[in-house]
MARRODO-533655 format. One record per residue (C-alpha): residue in three letters; x, y, z; residue number from 0. Coordinates in nm, 2 decimals. Layout:
BEGIN
type, east, north, up, seq
ala, X, Y, Z, NUM
...
! end
This chain:
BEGIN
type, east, north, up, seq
unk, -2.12, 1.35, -0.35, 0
unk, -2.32, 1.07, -0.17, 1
unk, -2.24, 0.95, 0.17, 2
unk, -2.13, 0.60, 0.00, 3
unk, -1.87, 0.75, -0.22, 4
unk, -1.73, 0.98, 0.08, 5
unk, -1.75, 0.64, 0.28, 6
unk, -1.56, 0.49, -0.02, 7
unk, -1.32, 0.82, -0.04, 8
unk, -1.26, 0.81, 0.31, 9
unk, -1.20, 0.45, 0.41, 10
unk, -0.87, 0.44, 0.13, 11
unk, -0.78, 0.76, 0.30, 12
unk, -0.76, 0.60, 0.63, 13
unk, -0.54, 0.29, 0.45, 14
unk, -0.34, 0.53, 0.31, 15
unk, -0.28, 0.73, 0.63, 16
unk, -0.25, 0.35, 0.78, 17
unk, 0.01, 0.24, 0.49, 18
unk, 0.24, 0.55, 0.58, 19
unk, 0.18, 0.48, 0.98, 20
unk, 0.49, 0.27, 1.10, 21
unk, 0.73, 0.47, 0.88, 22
unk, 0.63, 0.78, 0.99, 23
unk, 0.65, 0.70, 1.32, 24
unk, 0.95, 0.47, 1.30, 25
unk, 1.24, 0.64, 1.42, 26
unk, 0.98, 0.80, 1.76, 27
unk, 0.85, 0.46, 1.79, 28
unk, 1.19, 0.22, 1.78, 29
unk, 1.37, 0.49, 2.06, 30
unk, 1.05, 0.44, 2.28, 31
unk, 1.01, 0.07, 2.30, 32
unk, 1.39, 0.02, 2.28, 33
unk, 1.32, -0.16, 1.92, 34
unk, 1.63, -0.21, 1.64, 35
unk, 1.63, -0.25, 1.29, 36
unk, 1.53, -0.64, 1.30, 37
unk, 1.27, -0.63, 1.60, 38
unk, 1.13, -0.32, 1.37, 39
unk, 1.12, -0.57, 1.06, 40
unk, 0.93, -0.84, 1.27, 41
unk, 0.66, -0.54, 1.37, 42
unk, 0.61, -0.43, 1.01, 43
unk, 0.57, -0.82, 0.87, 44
unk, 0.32, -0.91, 1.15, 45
unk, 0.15, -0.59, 1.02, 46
unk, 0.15, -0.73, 0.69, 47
unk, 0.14, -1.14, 0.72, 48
unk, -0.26, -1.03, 0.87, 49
unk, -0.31, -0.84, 0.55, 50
unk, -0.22, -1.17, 0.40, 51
unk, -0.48, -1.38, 0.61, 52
unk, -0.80, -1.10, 0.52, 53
unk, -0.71, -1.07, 0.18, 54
unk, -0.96, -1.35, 0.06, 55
unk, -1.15, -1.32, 0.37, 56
unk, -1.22, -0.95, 0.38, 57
unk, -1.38, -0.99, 0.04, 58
unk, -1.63, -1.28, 0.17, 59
unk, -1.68, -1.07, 0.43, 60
unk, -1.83, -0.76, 0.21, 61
unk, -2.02, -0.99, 0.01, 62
unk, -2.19, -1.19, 0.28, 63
unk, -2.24, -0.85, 0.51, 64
unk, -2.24, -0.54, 0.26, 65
unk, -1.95, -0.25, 0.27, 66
unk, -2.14, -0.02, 0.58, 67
unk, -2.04, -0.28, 0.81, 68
unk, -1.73, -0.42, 0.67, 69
unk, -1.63, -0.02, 0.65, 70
unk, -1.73, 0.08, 1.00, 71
unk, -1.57, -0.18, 1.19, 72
unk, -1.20, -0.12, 1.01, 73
unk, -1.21, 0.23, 1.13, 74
unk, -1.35, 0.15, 1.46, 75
unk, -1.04, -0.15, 1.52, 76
unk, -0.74, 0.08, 1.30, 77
unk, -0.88, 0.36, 1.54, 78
unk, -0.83, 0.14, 1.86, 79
unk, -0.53, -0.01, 1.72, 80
unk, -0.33, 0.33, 1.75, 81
unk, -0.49, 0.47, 2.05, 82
unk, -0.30, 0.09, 2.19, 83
unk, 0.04, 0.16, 1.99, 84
unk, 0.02, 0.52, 2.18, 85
unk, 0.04, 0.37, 2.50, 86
unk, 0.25, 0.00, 2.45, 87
unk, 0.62, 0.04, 2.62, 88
unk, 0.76, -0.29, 2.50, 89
unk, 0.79, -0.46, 2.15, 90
unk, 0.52, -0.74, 2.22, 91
unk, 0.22, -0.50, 2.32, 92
unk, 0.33, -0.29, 1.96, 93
unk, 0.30, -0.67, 1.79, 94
unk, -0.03, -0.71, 1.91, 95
unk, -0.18, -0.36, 1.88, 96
unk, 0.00, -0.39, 1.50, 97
unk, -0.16, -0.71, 1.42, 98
unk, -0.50, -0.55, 1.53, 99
unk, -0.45, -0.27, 1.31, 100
unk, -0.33, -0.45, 1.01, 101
unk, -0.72, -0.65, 1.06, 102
unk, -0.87, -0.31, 1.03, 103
unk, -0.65, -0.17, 0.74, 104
unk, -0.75, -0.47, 0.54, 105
unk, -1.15, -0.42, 0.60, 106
unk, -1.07, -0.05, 0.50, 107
unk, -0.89, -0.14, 0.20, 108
unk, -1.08, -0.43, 0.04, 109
unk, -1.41, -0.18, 0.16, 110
unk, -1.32, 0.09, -0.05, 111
unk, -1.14, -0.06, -0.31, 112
unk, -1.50, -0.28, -0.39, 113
unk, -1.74, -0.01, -0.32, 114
unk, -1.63, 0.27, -0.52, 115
unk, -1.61, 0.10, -0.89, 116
unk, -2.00, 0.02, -0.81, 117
unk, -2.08, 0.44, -0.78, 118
unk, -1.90, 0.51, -1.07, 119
unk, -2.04, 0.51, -1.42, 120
unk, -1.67, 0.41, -1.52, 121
unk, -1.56, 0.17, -1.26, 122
unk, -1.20, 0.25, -1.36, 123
unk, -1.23, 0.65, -1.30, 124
unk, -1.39, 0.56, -0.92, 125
unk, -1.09, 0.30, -0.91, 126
unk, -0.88, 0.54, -1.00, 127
unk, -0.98, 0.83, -0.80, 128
unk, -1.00, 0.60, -0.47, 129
unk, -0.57, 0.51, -0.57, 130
unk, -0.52, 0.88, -0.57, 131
unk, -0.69, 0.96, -0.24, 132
unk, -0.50, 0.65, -0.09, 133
unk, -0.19, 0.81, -0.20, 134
unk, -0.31, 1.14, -0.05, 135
unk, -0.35, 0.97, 0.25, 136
unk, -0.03, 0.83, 0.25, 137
unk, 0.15, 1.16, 0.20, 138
unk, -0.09, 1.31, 0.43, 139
unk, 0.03, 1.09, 0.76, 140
unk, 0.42, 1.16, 0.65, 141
unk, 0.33, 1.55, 0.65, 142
unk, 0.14, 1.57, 0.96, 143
unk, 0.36, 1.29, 1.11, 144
unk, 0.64, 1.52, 1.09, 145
unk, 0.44, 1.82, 1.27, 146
unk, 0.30, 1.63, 1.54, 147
unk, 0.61, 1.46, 1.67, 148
unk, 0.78, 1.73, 1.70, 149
unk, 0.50, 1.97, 1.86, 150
unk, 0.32, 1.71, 2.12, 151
unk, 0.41, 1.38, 2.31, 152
unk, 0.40, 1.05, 2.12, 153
unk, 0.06, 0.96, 2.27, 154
unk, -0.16, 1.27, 2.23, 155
unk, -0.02, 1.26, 1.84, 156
unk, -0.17, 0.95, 1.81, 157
unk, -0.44, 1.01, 1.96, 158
unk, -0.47, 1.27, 1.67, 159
unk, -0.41, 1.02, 1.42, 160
unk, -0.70, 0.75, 1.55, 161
unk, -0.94, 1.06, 1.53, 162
unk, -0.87, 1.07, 1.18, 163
unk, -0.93, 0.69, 1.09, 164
unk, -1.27, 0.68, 1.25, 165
unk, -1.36, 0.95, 0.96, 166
unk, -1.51, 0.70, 0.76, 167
unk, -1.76, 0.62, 1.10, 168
unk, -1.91, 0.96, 1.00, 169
unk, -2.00, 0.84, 0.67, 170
unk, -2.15, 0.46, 0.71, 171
unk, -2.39, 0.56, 0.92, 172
unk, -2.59, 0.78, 0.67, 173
unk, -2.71, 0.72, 0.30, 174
unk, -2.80, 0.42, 0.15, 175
unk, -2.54, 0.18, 0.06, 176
unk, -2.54, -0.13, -0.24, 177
unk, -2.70, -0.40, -0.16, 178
unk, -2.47, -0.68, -0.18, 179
unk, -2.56, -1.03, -0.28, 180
unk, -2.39, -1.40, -0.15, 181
unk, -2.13, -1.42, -0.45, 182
unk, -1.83, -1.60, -0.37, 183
unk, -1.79, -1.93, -0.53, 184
unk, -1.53, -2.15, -0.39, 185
unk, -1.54, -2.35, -0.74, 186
unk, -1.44, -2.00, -0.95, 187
unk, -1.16, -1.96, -0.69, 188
unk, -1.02, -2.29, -0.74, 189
unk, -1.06, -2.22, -1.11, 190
unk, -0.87, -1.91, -1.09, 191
unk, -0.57, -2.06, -0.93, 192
unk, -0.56, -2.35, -1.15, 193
unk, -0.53, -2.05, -1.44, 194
unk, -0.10, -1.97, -1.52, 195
unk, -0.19, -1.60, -1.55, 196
unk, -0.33, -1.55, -1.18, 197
unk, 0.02, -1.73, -1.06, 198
unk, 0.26, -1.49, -1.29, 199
unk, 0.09, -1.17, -1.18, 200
unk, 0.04, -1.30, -0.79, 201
unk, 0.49, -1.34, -0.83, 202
unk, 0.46, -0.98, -0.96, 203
unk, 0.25, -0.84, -0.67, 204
unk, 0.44, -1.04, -0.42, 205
unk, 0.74, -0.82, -0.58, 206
unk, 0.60, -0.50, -0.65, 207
unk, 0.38, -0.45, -0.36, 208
unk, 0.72, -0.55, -0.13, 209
unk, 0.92, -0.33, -0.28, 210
unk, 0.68, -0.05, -0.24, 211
unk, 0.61, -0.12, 0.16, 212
unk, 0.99, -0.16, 0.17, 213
unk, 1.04, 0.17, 0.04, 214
unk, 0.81, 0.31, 0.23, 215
unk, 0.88, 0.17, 0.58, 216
unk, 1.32, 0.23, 0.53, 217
unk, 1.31, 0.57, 0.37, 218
unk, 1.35, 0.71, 0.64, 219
unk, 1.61, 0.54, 0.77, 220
unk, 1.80, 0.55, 0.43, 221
unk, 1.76, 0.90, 0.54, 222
unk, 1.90, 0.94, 0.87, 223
unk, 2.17, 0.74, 0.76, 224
unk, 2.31, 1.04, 0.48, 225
unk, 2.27, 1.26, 0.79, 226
unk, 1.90, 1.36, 0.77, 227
unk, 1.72, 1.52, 1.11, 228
unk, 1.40, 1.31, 1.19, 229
unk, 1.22, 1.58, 1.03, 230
unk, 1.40, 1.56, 0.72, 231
unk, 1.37, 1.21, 0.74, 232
unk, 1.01, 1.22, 0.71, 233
unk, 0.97, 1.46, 0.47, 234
unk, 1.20, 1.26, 0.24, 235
unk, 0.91, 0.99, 0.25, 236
unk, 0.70, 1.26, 0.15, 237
unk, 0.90, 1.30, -0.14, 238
unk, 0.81, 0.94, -0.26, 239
unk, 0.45, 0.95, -0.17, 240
unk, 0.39, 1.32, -0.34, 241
unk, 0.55, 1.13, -0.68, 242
unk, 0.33, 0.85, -0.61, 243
unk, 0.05, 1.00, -0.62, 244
unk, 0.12, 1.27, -0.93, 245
unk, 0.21, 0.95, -1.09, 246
unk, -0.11, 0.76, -1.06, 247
unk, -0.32, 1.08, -1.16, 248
unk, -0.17, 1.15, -1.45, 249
unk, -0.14, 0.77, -1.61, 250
unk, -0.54, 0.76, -1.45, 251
unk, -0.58, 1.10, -1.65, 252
unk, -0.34, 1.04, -1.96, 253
unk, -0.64, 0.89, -2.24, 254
unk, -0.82, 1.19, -2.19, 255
unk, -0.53, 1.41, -2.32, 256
unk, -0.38, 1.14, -2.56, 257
unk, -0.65, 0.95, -2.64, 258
unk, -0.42, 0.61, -2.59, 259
unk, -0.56, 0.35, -2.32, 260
unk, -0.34, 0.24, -2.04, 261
unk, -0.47, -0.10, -2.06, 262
unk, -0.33, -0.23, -2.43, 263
unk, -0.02, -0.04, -2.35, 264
unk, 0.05, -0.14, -2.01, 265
unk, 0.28, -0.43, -2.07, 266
unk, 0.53, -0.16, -2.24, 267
unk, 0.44, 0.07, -1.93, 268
unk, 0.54, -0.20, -1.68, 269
unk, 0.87, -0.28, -1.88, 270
unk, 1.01, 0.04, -1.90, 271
unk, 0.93, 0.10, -1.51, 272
unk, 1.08, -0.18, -1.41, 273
unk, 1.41, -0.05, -1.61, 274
unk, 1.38, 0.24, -1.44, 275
unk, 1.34, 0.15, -1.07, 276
unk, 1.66, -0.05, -1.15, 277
unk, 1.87, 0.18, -1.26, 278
unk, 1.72, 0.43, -0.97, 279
unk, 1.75, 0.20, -0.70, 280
unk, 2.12, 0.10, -0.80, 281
unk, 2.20, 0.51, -0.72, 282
unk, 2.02, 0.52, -0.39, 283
unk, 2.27, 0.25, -0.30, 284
unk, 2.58, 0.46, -0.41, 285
unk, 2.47, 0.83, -0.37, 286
unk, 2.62, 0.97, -0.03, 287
unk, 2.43, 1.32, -0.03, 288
unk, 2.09, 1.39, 0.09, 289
unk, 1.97, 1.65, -0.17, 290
unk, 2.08, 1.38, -0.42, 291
unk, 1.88, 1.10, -0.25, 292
unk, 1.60, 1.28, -0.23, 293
unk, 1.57, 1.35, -0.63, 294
unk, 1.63, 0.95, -0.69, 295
unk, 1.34, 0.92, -0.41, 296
unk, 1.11, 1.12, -0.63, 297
unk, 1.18, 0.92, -0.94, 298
unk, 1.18, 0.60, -0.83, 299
unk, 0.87, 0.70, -0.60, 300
unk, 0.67, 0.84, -0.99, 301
unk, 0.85, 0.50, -1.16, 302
unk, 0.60, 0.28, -0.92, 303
unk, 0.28, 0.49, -0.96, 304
unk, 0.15, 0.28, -1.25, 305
unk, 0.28, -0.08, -1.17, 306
unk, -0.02, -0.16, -0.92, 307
unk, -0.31, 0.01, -1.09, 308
unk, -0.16, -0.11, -1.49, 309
unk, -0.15, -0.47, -1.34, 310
unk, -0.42, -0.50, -1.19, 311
unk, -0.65, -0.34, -1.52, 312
unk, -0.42, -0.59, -1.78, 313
unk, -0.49, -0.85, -1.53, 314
unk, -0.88, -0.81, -1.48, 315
unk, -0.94, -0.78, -1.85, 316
unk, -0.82, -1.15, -1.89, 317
unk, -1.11, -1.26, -1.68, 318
unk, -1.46, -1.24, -1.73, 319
unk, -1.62, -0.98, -1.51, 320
unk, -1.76, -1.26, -1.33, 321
unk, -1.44, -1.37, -1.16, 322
unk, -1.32, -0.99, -1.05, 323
unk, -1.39, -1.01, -0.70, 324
unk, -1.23, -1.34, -0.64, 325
unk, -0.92, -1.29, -0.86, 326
unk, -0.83, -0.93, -0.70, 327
unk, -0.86, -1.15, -0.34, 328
unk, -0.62, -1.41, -0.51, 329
unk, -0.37, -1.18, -0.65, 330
unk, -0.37, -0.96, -0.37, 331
unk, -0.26, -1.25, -0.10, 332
unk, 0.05, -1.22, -0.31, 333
unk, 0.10, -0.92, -0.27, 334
unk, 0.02, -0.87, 0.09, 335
unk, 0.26, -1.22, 0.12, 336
unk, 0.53, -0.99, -0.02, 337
unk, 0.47, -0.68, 0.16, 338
unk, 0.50, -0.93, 0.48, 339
unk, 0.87, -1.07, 0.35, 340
unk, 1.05, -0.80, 0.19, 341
unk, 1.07, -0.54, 0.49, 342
unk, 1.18, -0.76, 0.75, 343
unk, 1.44, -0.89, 0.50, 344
unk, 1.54, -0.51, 0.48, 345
unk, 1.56, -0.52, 0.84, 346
unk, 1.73, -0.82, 0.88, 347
unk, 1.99, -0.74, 0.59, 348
unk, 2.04, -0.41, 0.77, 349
unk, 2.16, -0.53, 1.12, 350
unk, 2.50, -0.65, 0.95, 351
unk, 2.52, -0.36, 0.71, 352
unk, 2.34, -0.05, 0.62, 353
unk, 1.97, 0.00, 0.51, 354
unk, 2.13, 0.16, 0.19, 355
unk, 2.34, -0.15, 0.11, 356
unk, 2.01, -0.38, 0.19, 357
unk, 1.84, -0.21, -0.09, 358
unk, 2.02, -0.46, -0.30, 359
unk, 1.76, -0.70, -0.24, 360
unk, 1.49, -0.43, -0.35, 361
unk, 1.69, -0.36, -0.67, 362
unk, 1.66, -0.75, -0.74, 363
unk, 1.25, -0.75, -0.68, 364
unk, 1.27, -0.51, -0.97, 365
unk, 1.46, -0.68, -1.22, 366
unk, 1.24, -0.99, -1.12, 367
unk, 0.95, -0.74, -1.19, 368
unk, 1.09, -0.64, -1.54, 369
unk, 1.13, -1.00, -1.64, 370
unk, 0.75, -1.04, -1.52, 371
unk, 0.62, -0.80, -1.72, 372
unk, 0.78, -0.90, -2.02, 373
unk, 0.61, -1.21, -2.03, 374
unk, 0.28, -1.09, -1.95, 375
unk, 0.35, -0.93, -2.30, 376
unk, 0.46, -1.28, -2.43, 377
unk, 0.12, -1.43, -2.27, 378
unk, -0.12, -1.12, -2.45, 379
unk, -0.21, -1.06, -2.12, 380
unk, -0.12, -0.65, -2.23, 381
! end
């Protein structure tokens, strides 16, 4: 394996292990800094309202300045960017060190996610493997999260966890990397968002992508709530992670056993998983035991695997090739708009009730999600 692809590999590891961060370290981090439910919202939507202002801009970025650097400098600022969160004792220094990190999560994401397709003769199987080692990621920070807190003080165990986002650092600096060319045409991207499609499937990220960071940042508080230790907290969010990611490798894999592509299918695919996160997230608001939760966790945690990846191929295959680059930044504000809004609605919705009774407004993104889809059938787009 080249020292780009392991650059690639490891820079949607480090989102990944970014992604899972803040909900990891929640319940440690809220007790520290004297945070509540709401002030915890506002942290995770400044988080996210940055991924919303580098979405477009991180992709410029790589095209005007190639993947090495774009690459180096997210680990370099997500690295710092804990190392700070370690050491803030108020709300307002966790803000800012948040905000920073959300800059460098974003150069990681839009890094990886751009250079891998290229080193692949299928772009989709590089796409695909780079979703499954983000996912890894992800379960990987709940896992070690869970460890570390309980083993060292809050600061050394983040001092663990920067060591691991400057990973990709090892990686830029060797091996030849693509040469990237001045691409980005203001004229396409006006184009694009003049086209209905990009609009119907920027509302479904906005959903989909919400709902996920929702679930991931409150599980473990939806946890604690049934009566869950912090551990088990934790390791409930592993449970949706680990389903995640089984999920996304075996609809990445499915063709090869079936022979069936995912992409003339996945309007069906999208249907019948937002049917399912309904029903699923109408029993995590009802179930009261923590064995129980957990399966429902699983399910709904496989039942999202294939919305991101399935809408994002359907979507793609509209365009010409041509316009990729600048419709994934388009689509993607979206969704990082929605990651920003949902969450600290969960947290806001929480302070007069229960996170379990605020998943209400989680269970609604997915019937908007369902109807979505079901006109992205109507429209050919699957």
């Amino acid at each position: 394996m080249t020292a780009p692809m392991l650059a690639g590999f490891s820079s949607l590891f480090g989102f990944g292990l970014i992604v899972a961060f803040l909900g990891s370290i929640k319940l440690r981090l809220t007790s520290r800094i004297g945070a509540d439910n709401a002030e915890f919202g506002r942290i995770i939507a400044a988080f996210q309202w940055i991924m919303v202002v580098m979405a477009i801009l991180s992709g410029v970025a790589i095209d005007h300045v190639g993947h090495q650097l774009i690459i180096g400098v997210g680990a370099a600022l997500a690295a710092t960017a804990v190392l700070g969160i370690g050491r803030a004792r108020s709300s307002r220094m966790v803000m800012a060190w948040v905000i920073i990190l959300g800059l460098g999560g974003q150069l990681l994401y839009a890094g990886g996610n751009t250079l891998l397709p290229g080193l692949f003769a299928d772009p989709a199987a590089g796409s695909n493997l780079g979703n499954a080692i983000f996912g890894l990621g992800a379960l990987f920070m709940s896992v070690i999260a869970a460890v570390l807190l309980t083993r060292l003080p809050f600061e050394r165990a983040l001092i663990v966890f920067a060591l691991l986002l400057l990973t990709p650092m090892v990686f830029v600096l060797r091996g030849d990397f693509p040469l990237t060319s001045h691409t980005f045409d203001p004229a396409v991207a006006l184009t694009l968002l003049t086209n209905r499609v990009t609009w119907i499937v920027a509302l479904l990220l906005f959903l989909y992508i919400g709902l996920e960071v929702s679930m991931g940042a409150w599980i473990s508080s939806y946890a604690v709530e049934l009566g869950a230790t912090e551990t088990q907290a934790i390791h409930t969010l592993s449970y949706f992670l680990v389903a995640m990611m089984i999920s996304r490798l075996l609809f990445g894999l499915q063709d090869k056993v079936t022979g069936i592509e995912l992409t003339p299918t996945g309007g069906a695919v999208l249907v019948c998983a937002g049917f399912i996160a309904i029903v699923t997230l109408s029993a995590l608001m009802h179930t009261r035991n923590l064995r129980t939760a957990r399966g429902w966790v699983f399910l709904i945690g496989f039942t999202f695997g294939p919305i991101f990846p399935t809408t994002i191929g359907m979507t793609l295959e509209h365009f010409a090739p041509s316009t990729w680059g600048t419709l994934f930044g388009v689509i993607a504000t979206g969704g990082s708009m929605g990651a920003a809004v949902l969450p600290a609605w969960i947290g806001g919705a929480a302070t007069t009730g229960t996170v379990q009774s605020s998943f209400g407004v989680l269970r609604s993104a997915a019937i908007g999600i369902t109807a979505i889809a079901l006109v992205l059938s109507l429209l050919s787009v699957a």
